[in-house]
C-alpha positions as a printed NumPy array, in Angstrom:
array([[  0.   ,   0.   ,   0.   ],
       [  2.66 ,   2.293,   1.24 ],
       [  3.678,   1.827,  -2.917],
       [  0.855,   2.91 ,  -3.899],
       [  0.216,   5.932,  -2.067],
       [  3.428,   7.014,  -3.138],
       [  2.506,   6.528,  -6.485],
       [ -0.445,   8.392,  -6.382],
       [  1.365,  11.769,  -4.764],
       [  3.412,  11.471,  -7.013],
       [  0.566,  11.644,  -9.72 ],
       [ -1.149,  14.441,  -7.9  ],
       [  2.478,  16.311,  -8.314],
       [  2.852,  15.838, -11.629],
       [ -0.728,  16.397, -12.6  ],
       [ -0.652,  19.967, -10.383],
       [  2.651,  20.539, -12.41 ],
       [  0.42 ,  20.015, -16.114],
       [ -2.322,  21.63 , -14.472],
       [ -0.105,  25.034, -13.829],
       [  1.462,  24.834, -17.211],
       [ -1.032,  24.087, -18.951],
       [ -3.027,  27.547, -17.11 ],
       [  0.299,  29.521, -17.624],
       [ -0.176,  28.765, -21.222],
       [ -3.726,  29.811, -21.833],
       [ -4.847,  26.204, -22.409],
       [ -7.755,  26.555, -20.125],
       [ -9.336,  23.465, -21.873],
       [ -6.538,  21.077, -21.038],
       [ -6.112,  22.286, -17.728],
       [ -9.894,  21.631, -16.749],
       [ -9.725,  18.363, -18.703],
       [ -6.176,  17.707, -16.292],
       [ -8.168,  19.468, -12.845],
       [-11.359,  16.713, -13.627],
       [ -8.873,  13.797, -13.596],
       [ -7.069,  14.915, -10.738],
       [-10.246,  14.892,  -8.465],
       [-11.596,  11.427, -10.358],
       [ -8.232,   9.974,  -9.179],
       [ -8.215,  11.766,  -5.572],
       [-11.586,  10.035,  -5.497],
       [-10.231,   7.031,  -6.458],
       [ -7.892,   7.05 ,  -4.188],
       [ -9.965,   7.637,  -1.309],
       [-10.981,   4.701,   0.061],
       [ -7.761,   3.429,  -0.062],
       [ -6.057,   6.333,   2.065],
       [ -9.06 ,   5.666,   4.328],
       [ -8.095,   1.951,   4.449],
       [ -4.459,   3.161,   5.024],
       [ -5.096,   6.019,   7.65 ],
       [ -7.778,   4.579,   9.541],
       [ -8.055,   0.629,   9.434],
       [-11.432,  -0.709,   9.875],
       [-12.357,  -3.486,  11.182],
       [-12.42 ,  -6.773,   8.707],
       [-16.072,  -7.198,  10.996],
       [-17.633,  -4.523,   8.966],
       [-16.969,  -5.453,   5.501],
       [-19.884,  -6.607,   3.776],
       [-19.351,  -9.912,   2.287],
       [-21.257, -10.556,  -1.087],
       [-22.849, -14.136,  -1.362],
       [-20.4  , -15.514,  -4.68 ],
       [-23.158, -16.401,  -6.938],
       [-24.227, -12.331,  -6.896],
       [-20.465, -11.71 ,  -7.777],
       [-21.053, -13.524, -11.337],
       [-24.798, -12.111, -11.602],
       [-26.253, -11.427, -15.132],
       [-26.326,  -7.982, -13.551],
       [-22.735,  -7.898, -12.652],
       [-21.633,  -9.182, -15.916],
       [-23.182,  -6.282, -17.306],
       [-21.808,  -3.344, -15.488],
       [-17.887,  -4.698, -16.346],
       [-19.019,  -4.52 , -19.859],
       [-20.209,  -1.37 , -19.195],
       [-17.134,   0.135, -17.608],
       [-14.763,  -2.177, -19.911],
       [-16.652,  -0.443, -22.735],
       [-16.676,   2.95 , -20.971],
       [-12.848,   2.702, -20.479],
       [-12.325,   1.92 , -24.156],
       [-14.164,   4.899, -25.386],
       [-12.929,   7.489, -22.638],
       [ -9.506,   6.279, -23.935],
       [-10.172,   6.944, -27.58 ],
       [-11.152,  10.345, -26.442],
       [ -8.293,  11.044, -24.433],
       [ -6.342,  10.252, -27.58 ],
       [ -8.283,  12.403, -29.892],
       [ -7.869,  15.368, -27.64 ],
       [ -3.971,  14.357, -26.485],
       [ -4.57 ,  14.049, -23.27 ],
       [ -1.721,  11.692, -21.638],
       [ -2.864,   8.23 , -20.173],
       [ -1.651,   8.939, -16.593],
       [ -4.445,  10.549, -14.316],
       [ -6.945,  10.273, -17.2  ],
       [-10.714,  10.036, -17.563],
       [ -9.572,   6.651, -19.336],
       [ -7.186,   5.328, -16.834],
       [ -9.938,   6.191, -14.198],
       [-12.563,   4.026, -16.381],
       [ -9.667,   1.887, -16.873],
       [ -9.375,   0.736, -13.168],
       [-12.698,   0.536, -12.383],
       [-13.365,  -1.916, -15.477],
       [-10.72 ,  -3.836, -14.015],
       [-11.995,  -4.05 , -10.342],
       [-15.301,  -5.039, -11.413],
       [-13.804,  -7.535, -14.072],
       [-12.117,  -9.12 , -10.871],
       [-15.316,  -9.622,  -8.935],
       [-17.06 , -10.931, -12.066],
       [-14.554, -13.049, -13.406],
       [-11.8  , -13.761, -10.734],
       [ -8.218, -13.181, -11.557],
       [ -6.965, -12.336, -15.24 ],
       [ -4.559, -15.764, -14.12 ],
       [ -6.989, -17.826, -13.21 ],
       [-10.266, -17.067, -15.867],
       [-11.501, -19.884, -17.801],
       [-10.022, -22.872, -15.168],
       [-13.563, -23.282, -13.78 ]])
């Protein structure tokens, strides 16, 4: 964890950095497109400096029954985000916006979590 919190001030840095340069250069549209996925990452992040800062107790966690993990329902929200991510990403590109701190990583990393709890481990899919 302690890696990934440092990853992600660093990512704040660097994205503050864009964010002033891209202000100091009058390109107001790239640094509110840069400001939007600095807070979508922050809020990423947030549970995860919560879990780090302040941990809760494992009694509290709400355990989901395993057949609701593979739910018609669940199956189609990590489509959804899977083909969220892929489209975010395509617009990222069209407006060069870098990868790091995007809309698309964002979409990216939720499309993964829920891909996870749908379909287990990238490793281990398809062993059933």
């Amino acid at each position: 964890m302690k890696t990934a919190l440092t990853a992600f001030v660093r990512a704040v840095h660097l994205q503050a950095l864009w964010i002033r340069d891209y202000i100091e250069s009058g390109r107001l549209d790239q640094a509110r497109e840069c400001a939007l996925a600095l807070h979508l990452r922050a809020a990423h992040a947030l549970p995860c400096l919560r879990e780090t800062l302040l941990p809760a107790s494992r009694e509290s966690d709400t355990e989901v029954p395993l057949p609701l993990l593979g739910s018609e329902k669940s199956r189609a929200l990590a489509k959804a985000l899977r083909d969220a991510a892929e489209c975010a990403q395509a617009v990222d590109r069209e407006r060069h916006i870098p990868y790091a701190g995007s809309f698309g990583e964002y979409l990216e990393s939720l499309a993964v979590c829920v891909e996870e709890e749908v379909y287990g481990p990238k490793g281990l899919r398809g062993l059933e």
